[in-house]
N, C-alpha and C positions, 0 to 999 in steps of 0.2 A: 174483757172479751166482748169482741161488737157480734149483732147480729147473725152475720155470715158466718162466722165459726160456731156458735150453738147449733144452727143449723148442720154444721157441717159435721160436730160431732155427735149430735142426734142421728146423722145419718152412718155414722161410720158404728156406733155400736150397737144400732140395733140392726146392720148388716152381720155383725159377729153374731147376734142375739138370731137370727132367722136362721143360719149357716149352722151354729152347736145345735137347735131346733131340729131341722133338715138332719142333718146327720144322723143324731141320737134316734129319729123316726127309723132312719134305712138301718141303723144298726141293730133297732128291736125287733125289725122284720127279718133283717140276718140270722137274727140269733133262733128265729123260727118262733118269736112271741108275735101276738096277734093284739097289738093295743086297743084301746076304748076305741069307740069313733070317736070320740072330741079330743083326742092328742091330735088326729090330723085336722085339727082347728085351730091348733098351736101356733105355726106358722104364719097364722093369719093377721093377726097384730102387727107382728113388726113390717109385714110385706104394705099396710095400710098408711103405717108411720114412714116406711121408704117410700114409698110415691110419693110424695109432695115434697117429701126436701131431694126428692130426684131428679123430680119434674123441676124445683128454684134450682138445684147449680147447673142445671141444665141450661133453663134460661138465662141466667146471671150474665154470662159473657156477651151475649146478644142483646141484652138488655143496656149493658156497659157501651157497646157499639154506637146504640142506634141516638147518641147523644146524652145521654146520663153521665155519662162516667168520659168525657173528653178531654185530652190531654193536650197540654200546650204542644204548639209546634215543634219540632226536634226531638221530642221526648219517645220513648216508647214503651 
């Protein structure tokens, strides 16, 4: 597994990890419970760990463009 996929799956499960977070908060307020203040700080971890591998497969393709990653003629 090279770089780019840890990255990629760092980024895809700590989207699930923020999303069941997210949720579980609107469901405890649904249910009319009134959580700690630091549950709504929960979220904040994985939203810190999504930026940055957001922000690389963001850049990745443009980075690939601008001569890093060039491909022989005819190929695509």
């Amino acid at each position: 597994m090279n770089w780019n996929d840890w990255i990629r799956q760092i980024h895809r499960w700590m989207s699930i990890i923020f999303t069941v977070v997210v949720i579980a908060i609107f469901i405890a307020l649904g249910l009319g419970k009134q959580p700690a203040e630091w549950v709504y700080f929960l979220p904040l971890f994985p939203l810190f760990v999504l930026l940055p591998t957001g922000l690389y497969m963001f850049v990745l393709p443009y980075a690939a463009k601008s001569g890093g990653g060039r491909r022989a003629a005819g190929q695509q």
